[in-house]
C-alpha positions as CSV (number, residue, x, y, z in Angstrom):
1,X,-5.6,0.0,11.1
2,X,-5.4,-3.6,12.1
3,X,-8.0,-4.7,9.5
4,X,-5.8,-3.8,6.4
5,X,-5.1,-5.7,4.0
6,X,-3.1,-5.6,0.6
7,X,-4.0,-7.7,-2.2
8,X,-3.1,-8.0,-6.1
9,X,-5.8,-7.9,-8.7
10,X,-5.1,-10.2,-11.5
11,X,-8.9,-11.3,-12.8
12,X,-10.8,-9.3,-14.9
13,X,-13.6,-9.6,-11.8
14,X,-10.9,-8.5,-9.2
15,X,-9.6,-5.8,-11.7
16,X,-13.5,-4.1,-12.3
17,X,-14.3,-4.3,-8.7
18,X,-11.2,-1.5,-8.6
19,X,-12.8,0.4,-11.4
20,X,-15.3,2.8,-9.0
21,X,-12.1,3.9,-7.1
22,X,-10.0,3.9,-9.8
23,X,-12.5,6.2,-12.1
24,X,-12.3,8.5,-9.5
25,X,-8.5,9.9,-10.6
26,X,-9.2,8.2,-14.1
27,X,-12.1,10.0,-14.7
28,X,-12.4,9.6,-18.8
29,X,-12.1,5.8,-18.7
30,X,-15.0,4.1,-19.1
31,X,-15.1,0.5,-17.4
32,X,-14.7,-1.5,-20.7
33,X,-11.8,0.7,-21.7
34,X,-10.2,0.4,-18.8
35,X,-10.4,-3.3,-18.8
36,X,-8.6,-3.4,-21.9
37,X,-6.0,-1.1,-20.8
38,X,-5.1,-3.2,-17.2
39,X,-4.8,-6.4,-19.2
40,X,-3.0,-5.0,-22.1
41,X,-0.7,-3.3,-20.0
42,X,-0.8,-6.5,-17.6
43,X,0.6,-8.7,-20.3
44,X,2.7,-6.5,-22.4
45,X,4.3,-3.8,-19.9
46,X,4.6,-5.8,-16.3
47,X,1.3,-3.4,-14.8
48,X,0.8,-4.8,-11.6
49,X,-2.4,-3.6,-9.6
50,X,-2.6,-3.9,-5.8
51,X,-5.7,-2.8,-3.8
52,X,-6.0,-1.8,-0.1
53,X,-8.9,-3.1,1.7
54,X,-10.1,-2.0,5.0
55,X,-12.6,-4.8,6.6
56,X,-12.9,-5.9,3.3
57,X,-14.3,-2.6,1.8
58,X,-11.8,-1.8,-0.9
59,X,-10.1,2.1,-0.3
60,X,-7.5,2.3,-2.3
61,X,-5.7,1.4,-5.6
62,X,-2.4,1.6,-7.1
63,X,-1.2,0.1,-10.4
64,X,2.7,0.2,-10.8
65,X,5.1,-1.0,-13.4
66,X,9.1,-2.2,-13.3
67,X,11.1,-0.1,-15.3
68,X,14.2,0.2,-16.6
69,X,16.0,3.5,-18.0
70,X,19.2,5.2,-18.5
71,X,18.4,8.2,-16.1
72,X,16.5,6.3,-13.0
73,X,18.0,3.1,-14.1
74,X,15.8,0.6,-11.9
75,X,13.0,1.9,-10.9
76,X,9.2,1.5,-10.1
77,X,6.9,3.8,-12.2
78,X,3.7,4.2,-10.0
79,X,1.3,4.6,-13.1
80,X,-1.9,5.2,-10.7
81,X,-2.7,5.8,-6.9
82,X,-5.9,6.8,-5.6
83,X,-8.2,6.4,-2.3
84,X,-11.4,6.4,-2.3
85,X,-13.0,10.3,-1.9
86,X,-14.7,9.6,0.8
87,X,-11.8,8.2,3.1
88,X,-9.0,10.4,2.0
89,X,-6.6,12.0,4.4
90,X,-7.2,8.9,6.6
91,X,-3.4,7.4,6.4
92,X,-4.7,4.8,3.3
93,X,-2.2,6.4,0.4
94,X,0.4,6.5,2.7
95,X,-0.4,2.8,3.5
96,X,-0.3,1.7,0.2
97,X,2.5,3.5,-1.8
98,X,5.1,2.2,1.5
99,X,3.8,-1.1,0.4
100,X,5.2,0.1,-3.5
101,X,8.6,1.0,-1.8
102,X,8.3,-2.2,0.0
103,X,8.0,-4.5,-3.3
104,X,10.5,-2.2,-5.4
105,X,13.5,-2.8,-2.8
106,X,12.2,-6.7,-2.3
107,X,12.3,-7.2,-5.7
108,X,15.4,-5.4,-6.3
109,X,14.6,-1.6,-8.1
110,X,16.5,1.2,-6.5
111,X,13.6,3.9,-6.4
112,X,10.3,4.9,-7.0
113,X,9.0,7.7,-9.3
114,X,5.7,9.0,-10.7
115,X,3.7,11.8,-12.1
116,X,1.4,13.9,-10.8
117,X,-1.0,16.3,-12.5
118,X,-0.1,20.3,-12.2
119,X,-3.8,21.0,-10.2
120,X,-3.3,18.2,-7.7
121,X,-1.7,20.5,-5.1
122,X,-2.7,18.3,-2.3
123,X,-1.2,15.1,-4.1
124,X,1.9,17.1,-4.4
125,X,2.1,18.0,-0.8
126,X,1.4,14.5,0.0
127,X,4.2,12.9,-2.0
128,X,6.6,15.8,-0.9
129,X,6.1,16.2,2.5
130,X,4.5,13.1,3.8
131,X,6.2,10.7,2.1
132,X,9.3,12.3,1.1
133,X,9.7,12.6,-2.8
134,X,11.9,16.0,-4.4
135,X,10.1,17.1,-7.4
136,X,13.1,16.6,-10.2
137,X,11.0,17.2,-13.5
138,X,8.7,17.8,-15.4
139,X,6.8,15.6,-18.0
140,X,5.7,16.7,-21.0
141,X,2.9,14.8,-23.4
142,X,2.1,15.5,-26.6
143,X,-1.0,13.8,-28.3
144,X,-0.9,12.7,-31.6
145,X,-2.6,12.6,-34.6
146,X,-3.4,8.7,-35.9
């Protein structure tokens, strides 16, 4: 894994090259949309998006944001983390969310949480077992009517 490498996206030609992996756990974003979204979210909300390349090929993204909150107080909200389907199970999530806990304890944030859907049982094994995460709630959404 000597050929890995860890860059931030910050152009909109750097952010759409992520959008193929990306639509792949974001499924209902279509790639205008979710250009809007990253840079919104970019400049408003402290998003940062990192992608993991292998020999250049991009595998994996993850888009985080600092956070600060009364319960988790500071803290690292991973928003999104996918690998590619094709080279899943292959060590490239694990890669890339210790680069997360990396940057939150450089830059000062005391943990690192996120949310997972209730299907993805493998994603949930991952984060548990593999990398270590207790399960300590669950999130609730409730869409509304604008």
């Amino acid at each position: 894994m000597d050929t890995l490498s860890i860059r931030e996206l910050k152009t909109d030609k750097e952010i759409l090259e992520a959008f193929p992996v990306m639509n792949q756990l974001r499924t209902h974003l279509g790639e205008e949309t979710y250009l809007g979204l990253v840079t919104e979210a970019m400049q408003r909300d402290m998003y940062r998006l990192f992608a993991l390349y292998d020999q250049g090929n991009l595998v994996a993204v993850t888009g985080f944001k600092p956070m600060i909150t009364l319960y988790y107080g500071r803290f690292v909200w991973v928003c999104d983390l996918v690998t590619d389907e094709t080279r899943r199970s292959t060590g490239y999530g694990e890669k890339l969310l210790s680069y997360v806990h990396d940057w939150a304890e450089n830059n000062g944030y005391q943990s690192v949480a996120l949310s997972s859907g209730l299907q993805r049982t493998d994603a949930h094994r991952f984060y548990e077992e593999k990398m270590g995460y207790d399960k300590v709630s669950y999130v609730f959404k409730k869409t509304l009517d604008l």
